[in-house]
N, C-alpha and C positions, 0 to 999 in steps of 0.2 A: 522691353520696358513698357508695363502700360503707361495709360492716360495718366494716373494718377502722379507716375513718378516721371513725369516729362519736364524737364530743366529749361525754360525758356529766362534767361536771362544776359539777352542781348545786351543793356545798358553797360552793365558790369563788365561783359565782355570787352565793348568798346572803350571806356573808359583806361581799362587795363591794356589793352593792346596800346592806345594813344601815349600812355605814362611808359611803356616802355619804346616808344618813337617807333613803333613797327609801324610798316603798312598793312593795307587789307590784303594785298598780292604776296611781301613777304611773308602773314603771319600763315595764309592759306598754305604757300608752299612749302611751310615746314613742316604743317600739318597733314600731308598730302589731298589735301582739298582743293577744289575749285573755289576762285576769288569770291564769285556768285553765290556758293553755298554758304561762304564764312558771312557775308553780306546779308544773307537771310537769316542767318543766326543772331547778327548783332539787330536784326530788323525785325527779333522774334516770331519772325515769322517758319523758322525749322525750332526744335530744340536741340540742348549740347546732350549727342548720346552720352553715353560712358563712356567708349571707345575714346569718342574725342576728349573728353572730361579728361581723362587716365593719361592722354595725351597732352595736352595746356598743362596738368597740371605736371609733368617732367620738363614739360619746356618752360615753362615761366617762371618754375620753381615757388609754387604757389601747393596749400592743400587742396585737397579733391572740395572738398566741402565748401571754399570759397562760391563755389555759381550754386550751390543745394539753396533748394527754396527756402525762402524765412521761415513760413509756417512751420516748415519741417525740422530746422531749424529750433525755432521755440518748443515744438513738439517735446522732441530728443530733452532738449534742457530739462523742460519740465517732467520726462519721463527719468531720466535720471536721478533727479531730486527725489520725487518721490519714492521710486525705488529703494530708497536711504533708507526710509524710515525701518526701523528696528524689528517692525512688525513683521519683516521679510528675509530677515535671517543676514542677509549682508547685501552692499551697493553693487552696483554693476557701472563698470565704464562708460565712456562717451562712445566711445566707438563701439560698444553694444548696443547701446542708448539708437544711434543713428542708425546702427544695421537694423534694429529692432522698427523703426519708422519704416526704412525702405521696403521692407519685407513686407511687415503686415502693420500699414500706418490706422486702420480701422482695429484692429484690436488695441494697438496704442491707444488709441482716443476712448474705447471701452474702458479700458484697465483704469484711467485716470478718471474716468466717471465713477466709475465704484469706488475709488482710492476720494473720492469727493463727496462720495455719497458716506463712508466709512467718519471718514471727518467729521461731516454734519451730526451725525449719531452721537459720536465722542461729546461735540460743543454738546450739544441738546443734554446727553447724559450729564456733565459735569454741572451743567446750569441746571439741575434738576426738570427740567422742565418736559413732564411727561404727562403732555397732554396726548389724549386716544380716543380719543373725540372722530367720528367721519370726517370731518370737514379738516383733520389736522395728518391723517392717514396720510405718509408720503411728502409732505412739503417740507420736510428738512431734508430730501433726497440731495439737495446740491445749494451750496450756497448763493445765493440768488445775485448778490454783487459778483462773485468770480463770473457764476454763469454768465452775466449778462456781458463785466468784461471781456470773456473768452469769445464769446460771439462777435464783438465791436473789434475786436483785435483781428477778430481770424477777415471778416470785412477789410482791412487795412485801413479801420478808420475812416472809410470813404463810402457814403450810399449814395447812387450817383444822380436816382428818382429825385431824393429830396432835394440833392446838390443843385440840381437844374430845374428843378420845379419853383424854389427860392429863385435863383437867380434867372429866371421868366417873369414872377411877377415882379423882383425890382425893376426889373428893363421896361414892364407897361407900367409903372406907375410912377416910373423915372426919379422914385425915391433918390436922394442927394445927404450927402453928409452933415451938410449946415444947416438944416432944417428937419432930417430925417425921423427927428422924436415925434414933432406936429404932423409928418407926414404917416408915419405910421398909427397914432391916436384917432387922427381923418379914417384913414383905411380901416381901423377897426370897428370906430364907429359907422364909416356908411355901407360897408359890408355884412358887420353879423349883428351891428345895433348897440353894442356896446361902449359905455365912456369909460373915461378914468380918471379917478380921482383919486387923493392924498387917502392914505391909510387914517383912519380914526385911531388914536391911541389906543381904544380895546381890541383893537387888530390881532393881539396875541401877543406874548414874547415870545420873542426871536422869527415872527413872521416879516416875509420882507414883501411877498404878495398876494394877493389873492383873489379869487373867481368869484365873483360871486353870481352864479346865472342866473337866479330868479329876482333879482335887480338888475340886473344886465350892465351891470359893473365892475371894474376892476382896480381894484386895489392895491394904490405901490406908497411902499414905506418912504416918509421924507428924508429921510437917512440915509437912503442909500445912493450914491454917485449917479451921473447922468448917463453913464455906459452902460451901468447897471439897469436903471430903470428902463434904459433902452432893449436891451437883452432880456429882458422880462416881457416887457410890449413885443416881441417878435416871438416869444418862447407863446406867445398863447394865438398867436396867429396862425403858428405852425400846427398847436391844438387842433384848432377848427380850421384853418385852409388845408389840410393834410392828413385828417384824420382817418380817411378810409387807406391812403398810402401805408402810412404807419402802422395800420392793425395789418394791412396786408403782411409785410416786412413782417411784424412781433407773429403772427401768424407759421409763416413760414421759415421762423427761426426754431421754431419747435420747443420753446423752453418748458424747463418741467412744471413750473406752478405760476399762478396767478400772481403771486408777489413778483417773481423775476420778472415777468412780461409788463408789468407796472412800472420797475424800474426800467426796462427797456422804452417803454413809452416816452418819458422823462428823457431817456437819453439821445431818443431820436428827434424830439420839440427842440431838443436843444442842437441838435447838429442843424437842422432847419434854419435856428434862429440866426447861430453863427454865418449860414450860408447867404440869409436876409441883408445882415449887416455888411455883410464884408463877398459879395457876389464872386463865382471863381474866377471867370476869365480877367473882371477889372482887378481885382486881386492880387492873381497870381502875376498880372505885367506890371503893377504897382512892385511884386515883390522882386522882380527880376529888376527894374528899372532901379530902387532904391538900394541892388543888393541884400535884399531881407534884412534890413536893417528894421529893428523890433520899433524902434521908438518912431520912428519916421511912419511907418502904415501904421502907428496908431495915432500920430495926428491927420492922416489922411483920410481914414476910417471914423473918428470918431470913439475909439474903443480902447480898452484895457490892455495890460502888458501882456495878462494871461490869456485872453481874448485870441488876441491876433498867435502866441505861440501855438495854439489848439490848431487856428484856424491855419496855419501853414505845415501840421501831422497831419491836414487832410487831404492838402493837395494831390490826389493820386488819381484825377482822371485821364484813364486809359491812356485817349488820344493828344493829353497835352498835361504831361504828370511836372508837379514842382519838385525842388530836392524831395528827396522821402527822407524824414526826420523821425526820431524818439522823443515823445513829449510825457515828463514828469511830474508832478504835484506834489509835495508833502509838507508836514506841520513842523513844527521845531522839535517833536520828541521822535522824528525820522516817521513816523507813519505815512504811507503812501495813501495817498485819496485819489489822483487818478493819473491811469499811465498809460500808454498807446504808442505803438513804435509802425512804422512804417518802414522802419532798415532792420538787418541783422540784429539790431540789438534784442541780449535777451536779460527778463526780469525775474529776478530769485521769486518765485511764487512765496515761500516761506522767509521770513526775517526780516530787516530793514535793509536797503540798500547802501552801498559801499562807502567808508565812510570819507573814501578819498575822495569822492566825487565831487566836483566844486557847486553842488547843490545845496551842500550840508554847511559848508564855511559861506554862501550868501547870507547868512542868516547874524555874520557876525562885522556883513558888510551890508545893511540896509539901505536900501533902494537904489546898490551899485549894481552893475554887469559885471557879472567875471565871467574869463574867457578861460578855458583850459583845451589843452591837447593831453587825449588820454587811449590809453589803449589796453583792451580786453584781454583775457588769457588766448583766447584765438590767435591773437597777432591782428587783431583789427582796429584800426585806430580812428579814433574819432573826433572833431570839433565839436565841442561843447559851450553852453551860455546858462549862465545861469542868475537870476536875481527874483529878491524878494518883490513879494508883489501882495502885503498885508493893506489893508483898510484903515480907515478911524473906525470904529465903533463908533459911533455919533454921536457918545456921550459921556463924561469922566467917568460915570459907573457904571459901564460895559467895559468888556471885556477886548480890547482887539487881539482877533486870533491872527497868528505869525505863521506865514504859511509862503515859501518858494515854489518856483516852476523852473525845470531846466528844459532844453530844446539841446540836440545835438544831432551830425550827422556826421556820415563817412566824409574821411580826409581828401576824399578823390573829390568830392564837392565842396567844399570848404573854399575854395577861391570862389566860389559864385557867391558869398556871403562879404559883410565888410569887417564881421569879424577876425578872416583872416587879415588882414589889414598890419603888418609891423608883425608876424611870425612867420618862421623859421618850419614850415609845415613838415621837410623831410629830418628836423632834428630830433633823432630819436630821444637825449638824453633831457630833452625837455616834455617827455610826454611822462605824465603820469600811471602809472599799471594800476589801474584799475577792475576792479568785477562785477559780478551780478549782486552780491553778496556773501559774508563769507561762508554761508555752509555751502552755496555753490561754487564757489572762487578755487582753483587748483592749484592757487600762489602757495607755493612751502615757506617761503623766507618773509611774509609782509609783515612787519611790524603792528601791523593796522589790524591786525586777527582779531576778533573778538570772539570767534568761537571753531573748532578745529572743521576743516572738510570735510563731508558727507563723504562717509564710505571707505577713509583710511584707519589703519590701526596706528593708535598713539605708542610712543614710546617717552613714558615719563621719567624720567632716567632723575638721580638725586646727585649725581658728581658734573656734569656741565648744566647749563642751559642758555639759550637761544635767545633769539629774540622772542619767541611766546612759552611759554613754561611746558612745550613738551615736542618730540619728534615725531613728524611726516613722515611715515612709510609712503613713500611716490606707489610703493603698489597696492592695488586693491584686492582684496583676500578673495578665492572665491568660496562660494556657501560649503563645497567639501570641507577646507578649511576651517570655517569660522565652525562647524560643530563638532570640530575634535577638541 
């Protein structure tokens, strides 16, 4: 096994051995291992060969794929999806999909740049837009928002520079909640010389801030909430207290053009900011001490609903990691704006996401929590939270845009939250079967279909029909077939 493909996922381990009441002694000696080595396994300190993988998973009666890494994990998803597409003659399985990562996960990661690069041509031709210009030579090679997602993602959402850099200079300047706006306004003024003041109405529409360095002031919209304006004043601290950090990182991420490395910048001011506001260590014991209760560390913090969900999909340092969560964003016509998972969860690259998801029905319950128990095609089931978290527009003629965040994790963590609180965690028949979306989703019977699986042949048959207007062949054709 190389490096690459070494399974270190002790937590999981433990977790699972604990739920099923084993000890360290019994689960070793069924495995014929020493107590000590299964101990270093849940202490990631060996990884779970195959051998043993092949083994747990007969005895737990679990799939092999339960301990496979995440990354690899969303790889396979995302390599499958795309395989779909038409352009390739016919789809390929899951369990190709993943032998295909294991084998050779750097051709994978090729094949989907060029399947990226393929795309961007496609948009660019359709939008006519055929500029050939030097300077335009190549920068539609990948779309500059996946790219930068796909990087933040493959990170797990967590840069630990900035994470600790932030949370160093709150500890010397003893920044506090109740006061932290003036206290950070002080720090930017007597640090880089800059004040701030209210936005002039010629500000722009729809600007909410702005730099302006050759007055050496910054500009926040009176509109905008206090968490907001807050998270703006930290978002440009991280600018200039971080700026050689960040080019470093945007550097060594290698992205292909100057726009993605732009948006990458933007996304690392803002992880900064979040780390500013809401420091890890006081944080994450605020979040274990309240039970991650959303509403509670945002009156402690100071900060927003969506704020603090972001800011608990990042807890993933090394040596003291919080739950790992999936954190969501979309508008009311299901667009995804921004998504990030730190667990198993994977996200349909193409389409909207699942319309069972209780992300989609916050929307028809404003400014409620809903809780849901829901579980993937894998057999992985999840706690989920979900609620709107829209604005005023500041004024009866603006626009306020509608927009939810869902947070969710594995069920095996779910008591550490207080959303489990009054459920029924091992009741299957209250979980909802949920997917990635439905040209990823492998549900044949969901009512909820709104477009058929990637990679099955329909049978549209005119004397019964189904719950969707046509039949699932469970099997996938292979490419000899599909050109007879």
């Amino acid at each position: 096994m190389t490096k690459h493909h070494k399974i270190f996922a002790g937590d999981r381990l433990r977790r699972l051995r604990e739920q099923r009441g084993t000890t360290q002694a019994e689960l070793a000696d069924a495995l014929g291992i020493s107590a000590g080595y299964l101990s270093q396994m849940e202490g990631d300190q060996r990884p779970i060969t195959r051998k043993l993988l092949m083994r747990l998973s007969r005895l737990l009666g679990i799939e092999p794929n339960y301990f496979a890494a995440d990354d690899d994990l969303r790889l396979a998803s995302e390599l499958r999806e795309t395989a779909s597409d038409p352009l390739f003659g016919s789809a390929i399985s899951a369990d190709e999909a993943s032998a295909a990562v294991r084998v050779a996960p750097d051709i994978a990661q090729r094949f989907l740049h060029l399947y990226r690069g393929y795309l961007a041509l496609e948009e660019e031709h359709r939008s006519l837009q055929t500029r050939v210009t030097q300077n335009d030579v190549g920068a539609a090679s990948r779309f500059p928002y996946d790219e930068v997602r796909d990087w933040v993602q493959s990170k797990r959402n967590y840069f630990d520079a900035l994470d600790r850099a932030a949370e160093k200079l709150a500890g010397a300047r003893s920044f506090h909640p109740e006061n932290r706006s003036e206290d950070f306004i002080r720090y930017l003024r007597d640090a880089y010389g800059i004040r701030t003041e209210q936005a002039p109405e010629d500000l722009g529409k729809g600007m909410i801030w702005r730099l302006d360095n050759s007055a050496k002031t910054l500009f926040l919209s009176e509109d905008a909430p206090a968490e907001s304006r807050l998270f703006w004043i930290a978002h440009v601290i991280g600018l200039l207290e971080q700026r050689d950090s960040i080019e470093r990182q945007i550097k060594q991420a290698r992205l292909s053009n100057e726009e993605a490395a732009s948006l990458a910048r933007v996304a690392l001011a803002n992880y900064f900011a979040g780390a500013l506001v809401m420091p890890y260590e006081a944080f994450l014991a605020t979040a274990r001490e309240v039970r991650y209760d959303i509403e509670r560390l945002q009156r402690r913090f100071g900060t927003s609903f969506e704020q603090v969900c972001h800011r608990l999909s990042t807890l993933q340092r090394r040596n003291s990691p919080g739950i790992p969560f999936y954190f969501l964003k979309i508008d009311i016509a299901g667009n995804v704006l921004k998504r990030s998972s730190a667990t198993r969860f994977q996200f349909a690259r193409f389409g909207g996401p699942c319309p069972l998801w209780n992300v989609h029905q916050s929307f028809s319950h404003p400014g409620r929590i809903l809780v849901q128990l829901a579980a993937t095609p894998d057999g992985t089931r999840y706690l989920s939270v979900a609620r709107t978290v829209s604005l005023s527009a500041g004024s009866y003629l603006s626009r306020p845009r509608a927009v939810a965040v869902g947070l969710g994790c594995e069920i095996a963590y779910a008591n550490e939250t207080v959303y489990a609180k009054g459920l029924n965690l091992d009741d299957l028949d209250a979980t909802d079967p949920i997917g990635p979306g439905c040209r990823a989703c492998e549900r044949r019977d969901c009512r909820h279909r709104a477009l058929p699986p990637i990679g099955h042949p329909l049978d549209v048959g005119t004397i019964e029909r189904g719950v969707v207007p046509y039949q699932i062949d469970a099997k996938i054709p292979r490419t000899s077939d599909s050109s007879r």
